[in-house]
KEKESE-473965 format. One line per field, with one value per residue: residue in three letters; z, x, y of N, C-alpha, C in turn. Coordinates in nm, 2 decimals. Each point is the difference from the previous one (the first is absolute). Last residue first. Layout:
res	(ALA/...) $
n.zz	(Z/...) $
n.xx	(X/...) $
n.yy	(Y/...) $
ca.zz	(Z/...) $
ca.xx	(X/...) $
ca.yy	(Y/...) $
c.zz	(Z/...) $
c.xx	(X/...) $
c.yy	(Y/...) $
//
This chain:
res	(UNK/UNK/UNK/UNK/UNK/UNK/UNK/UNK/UNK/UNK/UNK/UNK/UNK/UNK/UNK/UNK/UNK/UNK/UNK/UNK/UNK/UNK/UNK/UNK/UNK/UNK/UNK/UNK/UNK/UNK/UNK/UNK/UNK/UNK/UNK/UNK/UNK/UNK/UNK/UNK/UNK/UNK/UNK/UNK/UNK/UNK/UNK/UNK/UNK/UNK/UNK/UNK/UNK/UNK/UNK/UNK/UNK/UNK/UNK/UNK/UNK/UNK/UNK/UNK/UNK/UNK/UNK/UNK/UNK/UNK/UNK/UNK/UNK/UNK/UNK/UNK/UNK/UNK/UNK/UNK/UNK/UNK/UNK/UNK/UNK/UNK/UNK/UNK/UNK/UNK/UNK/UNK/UNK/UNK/UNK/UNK/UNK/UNK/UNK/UNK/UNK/UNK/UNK/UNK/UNK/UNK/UNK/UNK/UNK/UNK/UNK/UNK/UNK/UNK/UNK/UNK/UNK/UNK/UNK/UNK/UNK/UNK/UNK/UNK/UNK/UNK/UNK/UNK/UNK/UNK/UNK/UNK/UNK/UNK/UNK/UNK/UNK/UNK/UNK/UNK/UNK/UNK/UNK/UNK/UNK/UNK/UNK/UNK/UNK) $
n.zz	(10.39/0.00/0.27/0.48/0.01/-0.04/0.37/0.35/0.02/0.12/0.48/0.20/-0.31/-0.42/-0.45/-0.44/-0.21/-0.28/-0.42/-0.45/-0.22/-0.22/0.32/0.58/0.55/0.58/0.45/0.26/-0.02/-0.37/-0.18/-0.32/-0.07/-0.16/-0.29/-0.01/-0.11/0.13/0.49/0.08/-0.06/0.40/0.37/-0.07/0.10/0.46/0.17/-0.11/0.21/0.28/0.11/0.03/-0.26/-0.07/-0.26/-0.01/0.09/0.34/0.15/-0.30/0.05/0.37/-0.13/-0.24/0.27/0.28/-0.05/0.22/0.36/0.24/0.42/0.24/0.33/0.18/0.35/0.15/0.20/0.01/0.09/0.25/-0.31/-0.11/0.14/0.20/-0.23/-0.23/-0.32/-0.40/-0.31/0.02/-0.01/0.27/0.06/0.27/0.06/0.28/0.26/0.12/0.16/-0.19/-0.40/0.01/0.08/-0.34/-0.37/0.15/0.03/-0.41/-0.22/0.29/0.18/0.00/-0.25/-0.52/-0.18/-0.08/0.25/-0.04/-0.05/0.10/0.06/0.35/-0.02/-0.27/0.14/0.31/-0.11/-0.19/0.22/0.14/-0.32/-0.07/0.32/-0.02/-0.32/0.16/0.31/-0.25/-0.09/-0.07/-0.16/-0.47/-0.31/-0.13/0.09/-0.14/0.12/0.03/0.05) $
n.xx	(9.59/0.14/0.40/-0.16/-0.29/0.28/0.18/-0.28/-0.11/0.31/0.03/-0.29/0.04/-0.07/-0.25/-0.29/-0.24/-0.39/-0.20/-0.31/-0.43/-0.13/-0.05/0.06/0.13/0.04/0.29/0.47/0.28/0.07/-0.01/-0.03/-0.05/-0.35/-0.40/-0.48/-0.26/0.25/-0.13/-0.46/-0.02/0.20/-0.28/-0.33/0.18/0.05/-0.42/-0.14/0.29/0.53/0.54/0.32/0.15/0.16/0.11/0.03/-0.02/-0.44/-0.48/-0.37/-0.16/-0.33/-0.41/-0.29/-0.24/-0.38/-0.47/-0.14/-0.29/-0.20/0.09/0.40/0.46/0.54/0.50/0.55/0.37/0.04/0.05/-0.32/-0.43/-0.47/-0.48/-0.12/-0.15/-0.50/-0.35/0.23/0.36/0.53/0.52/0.50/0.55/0.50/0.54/0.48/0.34/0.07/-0.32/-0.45/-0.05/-0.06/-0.46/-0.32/-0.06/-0.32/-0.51/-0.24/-0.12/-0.33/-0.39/-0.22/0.07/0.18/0.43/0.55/0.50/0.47/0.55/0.46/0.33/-0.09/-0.42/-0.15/0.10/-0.26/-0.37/0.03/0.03/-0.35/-0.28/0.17/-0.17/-0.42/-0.13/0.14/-0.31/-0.49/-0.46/-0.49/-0.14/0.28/0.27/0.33/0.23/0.24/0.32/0.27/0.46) $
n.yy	(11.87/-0.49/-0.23/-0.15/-0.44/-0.39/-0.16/-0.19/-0.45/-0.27/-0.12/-0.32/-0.47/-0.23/0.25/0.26/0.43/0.21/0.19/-0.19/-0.38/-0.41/-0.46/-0.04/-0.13/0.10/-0.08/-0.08/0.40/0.51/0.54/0.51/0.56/0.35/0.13/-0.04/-0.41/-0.36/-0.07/-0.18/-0.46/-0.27/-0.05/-0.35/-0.45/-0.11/-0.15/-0.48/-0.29/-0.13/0.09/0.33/0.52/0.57/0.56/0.59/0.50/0.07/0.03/-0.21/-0.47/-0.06/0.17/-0.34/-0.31/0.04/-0.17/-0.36/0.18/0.42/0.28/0.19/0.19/0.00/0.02/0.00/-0.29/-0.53/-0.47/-0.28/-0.07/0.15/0.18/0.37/0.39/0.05/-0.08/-0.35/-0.15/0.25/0.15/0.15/0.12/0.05/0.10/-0.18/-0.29/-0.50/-0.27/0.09/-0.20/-0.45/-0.17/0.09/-0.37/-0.33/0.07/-0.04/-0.45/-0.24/0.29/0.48/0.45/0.12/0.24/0.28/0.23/0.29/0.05/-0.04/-0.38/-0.36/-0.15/-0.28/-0.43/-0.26/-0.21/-0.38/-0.41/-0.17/-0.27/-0.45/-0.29/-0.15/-0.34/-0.38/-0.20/0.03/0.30/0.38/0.37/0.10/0.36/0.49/0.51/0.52/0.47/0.47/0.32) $
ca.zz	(0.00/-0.12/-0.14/-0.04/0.03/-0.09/-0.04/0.02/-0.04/-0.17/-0.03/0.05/0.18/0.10/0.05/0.11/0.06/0.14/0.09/0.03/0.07/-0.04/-0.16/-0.10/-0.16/-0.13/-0.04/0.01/0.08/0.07/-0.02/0.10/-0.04/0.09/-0.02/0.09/-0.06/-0.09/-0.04/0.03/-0.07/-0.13/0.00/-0.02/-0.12/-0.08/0.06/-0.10/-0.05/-0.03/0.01/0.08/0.00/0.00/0.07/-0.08/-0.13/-0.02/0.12/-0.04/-0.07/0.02/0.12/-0.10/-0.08/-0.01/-0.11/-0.07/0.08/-0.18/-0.01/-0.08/0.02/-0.06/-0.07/-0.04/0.04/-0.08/0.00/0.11/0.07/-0.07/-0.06/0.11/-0.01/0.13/0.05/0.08/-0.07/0.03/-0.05/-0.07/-0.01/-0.08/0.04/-0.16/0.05/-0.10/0.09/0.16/-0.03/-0.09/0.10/0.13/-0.03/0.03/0.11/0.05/-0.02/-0.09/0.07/0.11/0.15/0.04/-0.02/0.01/-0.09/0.07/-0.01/0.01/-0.11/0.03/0.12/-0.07/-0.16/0.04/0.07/-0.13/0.03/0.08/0.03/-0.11/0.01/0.09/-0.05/-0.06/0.10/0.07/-0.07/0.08/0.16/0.03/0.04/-0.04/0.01/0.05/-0.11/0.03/-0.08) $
ca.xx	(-0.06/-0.06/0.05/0.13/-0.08/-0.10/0.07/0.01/-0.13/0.00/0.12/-0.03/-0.02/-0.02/0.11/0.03/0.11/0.01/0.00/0.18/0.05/-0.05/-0.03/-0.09/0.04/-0.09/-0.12/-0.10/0.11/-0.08/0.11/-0.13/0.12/0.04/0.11/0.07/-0.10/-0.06/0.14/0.03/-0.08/0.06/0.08/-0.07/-0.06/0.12/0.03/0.00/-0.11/-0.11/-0.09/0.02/-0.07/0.03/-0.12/0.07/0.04/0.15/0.09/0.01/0.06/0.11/0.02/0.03/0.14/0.09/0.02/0.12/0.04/0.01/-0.09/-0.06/-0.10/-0.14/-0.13/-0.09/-0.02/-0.03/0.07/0.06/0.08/0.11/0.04/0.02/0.17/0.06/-0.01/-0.14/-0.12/-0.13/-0.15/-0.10/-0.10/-0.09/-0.14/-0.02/-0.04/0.09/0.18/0.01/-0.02/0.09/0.13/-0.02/0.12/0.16/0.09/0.00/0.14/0.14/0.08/-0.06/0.03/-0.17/-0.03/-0.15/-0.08/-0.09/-0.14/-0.08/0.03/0.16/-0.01/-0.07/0.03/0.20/-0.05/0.01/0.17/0.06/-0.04/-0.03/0.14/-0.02/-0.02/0.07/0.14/0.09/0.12/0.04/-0.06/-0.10/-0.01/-0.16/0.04/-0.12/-0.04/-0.11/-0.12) $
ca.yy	(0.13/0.04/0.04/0.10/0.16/0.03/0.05/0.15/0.08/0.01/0.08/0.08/0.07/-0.10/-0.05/-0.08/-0.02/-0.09/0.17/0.01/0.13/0.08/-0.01/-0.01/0.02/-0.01/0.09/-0.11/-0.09/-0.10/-0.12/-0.09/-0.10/-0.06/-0.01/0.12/0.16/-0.01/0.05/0.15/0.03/0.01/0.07/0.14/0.02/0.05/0.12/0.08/-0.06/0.08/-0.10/-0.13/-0.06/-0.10/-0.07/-0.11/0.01/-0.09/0.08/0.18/0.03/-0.08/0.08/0.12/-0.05/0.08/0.09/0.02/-0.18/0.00/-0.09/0.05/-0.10/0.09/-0.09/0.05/0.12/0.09/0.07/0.09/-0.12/-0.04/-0.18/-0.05/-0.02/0.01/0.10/-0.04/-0.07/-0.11/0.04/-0.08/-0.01/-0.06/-0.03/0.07/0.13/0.10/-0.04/0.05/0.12/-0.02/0.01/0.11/0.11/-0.06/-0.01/0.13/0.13/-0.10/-0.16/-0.05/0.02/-0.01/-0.09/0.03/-0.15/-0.05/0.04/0.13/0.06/0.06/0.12/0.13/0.07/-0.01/0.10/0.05/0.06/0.04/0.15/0.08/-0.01/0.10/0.10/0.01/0.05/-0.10/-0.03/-0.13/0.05/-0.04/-0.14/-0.07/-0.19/-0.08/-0.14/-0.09/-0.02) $
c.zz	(-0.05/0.04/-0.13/-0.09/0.01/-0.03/-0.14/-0.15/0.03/-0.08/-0.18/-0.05/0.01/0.11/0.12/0.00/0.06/0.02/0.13/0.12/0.03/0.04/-0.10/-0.15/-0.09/-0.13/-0.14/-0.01/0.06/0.11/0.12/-0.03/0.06/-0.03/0.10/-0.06/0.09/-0.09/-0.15/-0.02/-0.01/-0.15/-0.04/0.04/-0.04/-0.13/0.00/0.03/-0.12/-0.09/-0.06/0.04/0.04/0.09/-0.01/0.10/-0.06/-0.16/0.01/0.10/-0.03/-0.12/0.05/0.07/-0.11/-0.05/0.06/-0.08/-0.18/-0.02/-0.16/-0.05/-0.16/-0.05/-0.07/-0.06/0.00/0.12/-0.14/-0.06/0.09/0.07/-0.08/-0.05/0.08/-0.03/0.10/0.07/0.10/-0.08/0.00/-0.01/-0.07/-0.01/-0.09/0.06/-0.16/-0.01/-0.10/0.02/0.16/0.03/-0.06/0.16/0.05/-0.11/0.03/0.13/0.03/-0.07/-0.13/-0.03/0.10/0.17/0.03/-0.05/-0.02/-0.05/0.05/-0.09/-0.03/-0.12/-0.03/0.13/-0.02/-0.11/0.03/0.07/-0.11/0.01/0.09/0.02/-0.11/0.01/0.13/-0.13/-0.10/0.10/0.08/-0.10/0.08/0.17/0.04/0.02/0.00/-0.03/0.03/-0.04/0.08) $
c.xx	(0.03/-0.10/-0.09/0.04/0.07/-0.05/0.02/0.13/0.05/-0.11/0.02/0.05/-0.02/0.05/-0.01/0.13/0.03/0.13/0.04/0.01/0.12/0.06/-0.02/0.10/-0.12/0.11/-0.10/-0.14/-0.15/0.05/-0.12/0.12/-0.05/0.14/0.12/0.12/0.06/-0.01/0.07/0.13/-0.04/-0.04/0.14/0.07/-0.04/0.00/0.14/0.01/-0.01/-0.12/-0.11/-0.10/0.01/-0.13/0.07/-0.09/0.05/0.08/0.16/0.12/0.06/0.11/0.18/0.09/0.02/0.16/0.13/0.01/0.15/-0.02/-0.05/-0.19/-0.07/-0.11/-0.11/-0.10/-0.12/0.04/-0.01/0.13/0.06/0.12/0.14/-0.02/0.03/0.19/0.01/0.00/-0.14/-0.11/-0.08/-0.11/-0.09/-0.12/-0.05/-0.15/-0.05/-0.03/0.11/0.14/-0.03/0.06/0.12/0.09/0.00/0.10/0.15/0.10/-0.01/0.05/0.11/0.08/-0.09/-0.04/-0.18/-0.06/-0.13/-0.08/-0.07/-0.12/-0.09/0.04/0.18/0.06/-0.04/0.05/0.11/-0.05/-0.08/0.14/0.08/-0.02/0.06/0.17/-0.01/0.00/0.10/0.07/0.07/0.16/0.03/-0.09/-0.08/0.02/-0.15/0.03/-0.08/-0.03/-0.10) $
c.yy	(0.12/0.13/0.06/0.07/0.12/0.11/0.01/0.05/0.10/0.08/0.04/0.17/0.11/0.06/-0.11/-0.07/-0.12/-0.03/-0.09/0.08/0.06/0.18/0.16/-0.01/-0.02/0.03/-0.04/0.03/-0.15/-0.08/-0.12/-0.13/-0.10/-0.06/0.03/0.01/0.10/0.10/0.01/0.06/0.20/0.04/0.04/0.11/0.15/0.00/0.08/0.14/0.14/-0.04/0.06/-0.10/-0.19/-0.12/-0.21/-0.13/-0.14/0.11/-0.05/0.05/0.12/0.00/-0.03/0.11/0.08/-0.07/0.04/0.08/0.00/-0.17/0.03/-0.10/0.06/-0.10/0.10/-0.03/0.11/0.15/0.09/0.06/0.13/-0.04/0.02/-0.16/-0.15/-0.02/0.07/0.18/0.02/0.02/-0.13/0.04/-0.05/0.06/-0.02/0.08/0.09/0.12/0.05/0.02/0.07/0.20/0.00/0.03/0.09/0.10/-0.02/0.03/0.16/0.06/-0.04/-0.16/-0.11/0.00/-0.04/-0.13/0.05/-0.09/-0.01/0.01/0.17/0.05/-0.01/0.07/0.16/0.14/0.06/0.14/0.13/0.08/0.05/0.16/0.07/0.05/0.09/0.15/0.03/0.04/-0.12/-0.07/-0.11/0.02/-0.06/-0.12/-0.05/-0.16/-0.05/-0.10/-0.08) $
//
């Protein structure tokens, strides 16, 4: 399956670390990653999802492949800048989610209105809203999303 990972662009060692094992994850369990494809959790479940010989891809925000992190396998430029977080959602049959401003906001929010399987791991808790799976590792997100495809 496919899972779209949503996060923040700039992250801790500690939220980077996270994405990473949670990239780990998804690739040795044979899924692939799709992601916004440029820094911080992008990046780091992209390596994560590399060294785990998984793949990855990423729907950029800008209109050159050639800006997306170095371990994006497949870059699609779409110079959308965040309309394409919609884009980044749609292409996931499940959609896990790691840190993150309002740009994961909004993307959750899509995942959401897609009725998506959508697991959190230190993610936006809205009031109100049900469908966020939040868990604490890595291991506990994929296997969520697993269970609710």
């Amino acid at each position: 399956m496919r899972v779209s990972v949503i996060g923040g662009g700039t992250v801790t060692e500690e939220e980077a670390a996270t994405a990473e094992e949670l990239g780990w994850k998804l690739a040795e369990r044979g899924h692939e990653v799709v992601c916004g494809g440029l820094g911080g959790v992008m990046e780091a479940v992209c390596r994560g999802a590399s060294e785990a010989g998984g793949s990855t891809i990423g729907i950029l925000p800008t209109e050159r492949r050639a800006d997306a992190n170095g371990y994006v396998d497949t870059a699609v430029a779409t110079g959308m800048g965040n309309a394409r977080n919609v884009l980044v959602v749609m292409n996931g049959d499940a959609v896990i989610a790691v840190d993150g401003g309002t740009g994961t906001l909004s993307e959750l929010g899509h995942a959401l209105d897609f009725d998506k399987p959508v697991a959190g791991i230190g993610t936006h808790r809205i009031d109100g809203v049900d469908g966020i799976d939040h868990v604490e590792t890595p291991e506990a997100a994929v296997e969520s999303v697993e269970r609710r495809v």
